[in-house]
C-alpha positions as CSV (number, residue, x, y, z in Angstrom):
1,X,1.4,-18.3,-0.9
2,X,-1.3,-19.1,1.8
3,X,-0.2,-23.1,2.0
4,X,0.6,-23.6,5.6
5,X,4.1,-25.3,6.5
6,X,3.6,-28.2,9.1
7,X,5.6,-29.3,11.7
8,X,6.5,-33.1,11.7
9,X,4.5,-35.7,12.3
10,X,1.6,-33.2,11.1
11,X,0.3,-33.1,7.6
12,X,-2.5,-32.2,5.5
13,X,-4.1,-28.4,4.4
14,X,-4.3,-26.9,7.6
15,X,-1.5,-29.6,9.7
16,X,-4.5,-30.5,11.5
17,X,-3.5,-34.8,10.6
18,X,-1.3,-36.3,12.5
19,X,1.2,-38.5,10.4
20,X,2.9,-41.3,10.8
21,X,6.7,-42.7,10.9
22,X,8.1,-43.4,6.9
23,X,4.1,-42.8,6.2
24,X,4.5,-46.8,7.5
25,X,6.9,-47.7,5.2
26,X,4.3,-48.4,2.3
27,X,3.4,-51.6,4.4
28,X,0.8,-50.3,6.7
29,X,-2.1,-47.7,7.5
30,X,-1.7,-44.8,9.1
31,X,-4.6,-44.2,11.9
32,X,-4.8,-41.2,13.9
33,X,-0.7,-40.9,13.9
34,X,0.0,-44.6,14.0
35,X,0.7,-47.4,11.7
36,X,-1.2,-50.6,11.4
37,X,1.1,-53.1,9.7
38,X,-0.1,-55.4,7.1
39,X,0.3,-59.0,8.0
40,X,4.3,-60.1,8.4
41,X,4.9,-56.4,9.0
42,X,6.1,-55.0,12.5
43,X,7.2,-52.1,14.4
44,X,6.8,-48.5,14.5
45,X,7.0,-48.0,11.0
46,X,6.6,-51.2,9.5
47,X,9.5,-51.7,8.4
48,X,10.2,-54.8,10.1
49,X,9.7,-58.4,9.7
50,X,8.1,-60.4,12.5
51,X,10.3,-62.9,13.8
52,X,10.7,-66.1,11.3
53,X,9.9,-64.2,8.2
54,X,11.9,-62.4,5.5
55,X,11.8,-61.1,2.3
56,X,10.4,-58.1,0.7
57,X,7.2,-59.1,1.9
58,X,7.9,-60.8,5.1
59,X,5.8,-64.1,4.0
60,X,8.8,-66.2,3.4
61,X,9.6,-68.6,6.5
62,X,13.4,-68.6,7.2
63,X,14.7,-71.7,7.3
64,X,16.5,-72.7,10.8
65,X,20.3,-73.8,10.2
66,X,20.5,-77.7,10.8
67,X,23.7,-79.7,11.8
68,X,25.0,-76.7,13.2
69,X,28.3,-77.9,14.9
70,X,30.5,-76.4,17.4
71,X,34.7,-77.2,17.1
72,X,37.8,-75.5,18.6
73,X,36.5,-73.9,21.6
74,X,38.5,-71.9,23.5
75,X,37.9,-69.0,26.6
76,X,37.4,-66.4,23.8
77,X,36.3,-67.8,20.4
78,X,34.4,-71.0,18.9
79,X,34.2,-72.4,15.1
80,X,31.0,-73.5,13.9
81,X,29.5,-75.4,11.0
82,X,26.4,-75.9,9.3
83,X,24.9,-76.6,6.6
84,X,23.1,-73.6,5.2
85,X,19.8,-73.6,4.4
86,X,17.9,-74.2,0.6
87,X,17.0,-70.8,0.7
88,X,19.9,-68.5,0.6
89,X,20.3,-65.0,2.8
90,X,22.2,-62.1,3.0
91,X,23.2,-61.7,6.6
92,X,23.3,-64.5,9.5
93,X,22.7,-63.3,12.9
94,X,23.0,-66.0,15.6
95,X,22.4,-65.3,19.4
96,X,24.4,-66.7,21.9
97,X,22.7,-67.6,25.5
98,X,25.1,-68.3,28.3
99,X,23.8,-71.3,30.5
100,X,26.4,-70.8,33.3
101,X,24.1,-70.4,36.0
102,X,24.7,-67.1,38.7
């Protein structure tokens, strides 16, 4: 049919343009076979958050978990309580950092 079938990332009549990851996730520009987020976006394909932020926007500031309290600590596990934040989310991750120095 004379339409030419590109390889990925190219695109365009003759896959001369060089595309971009997720075409950026709908939250970015693609440039020259990279995406330029729009603000709160991040990563490759802009389909991250930067750190603090959610939503489906990533302009919501997440709220950090106060009164977090530690109880029943043993070699292996640990119990802890907080009270949750106003704004209410699907998944909590929490990081732990050992301090036992080497």
């Amino acid at each position: 049919n004379g339409k030419c079938v590109c390889n990925v990332p190219f695109t365009g009549p003759d896959c001369s343009i060089r595309g971009c990851p997720n075409d950026c996730s709908n939250k970015g520009r693609c440039i020259k076979g990279q995406c330029v987020c729009r603000r709160g976006f991040i990563g490759r394909d802009c389909s991250q958050c930067k750190e603090g932020m959610t939503g489906p926007n990533c302009n919501i500031a997440m709220a950090g978990v106060s009164q977090l309290g530690v109880r029943d600590v043993t070699d292996s596990s640990a119990t802890l309580i907080w009270t949750q934040p106003a704004v209410q989310y699907e998944t909590y991750y929490i990081t732990f950092t050992s301090q036992k120095e080497t």
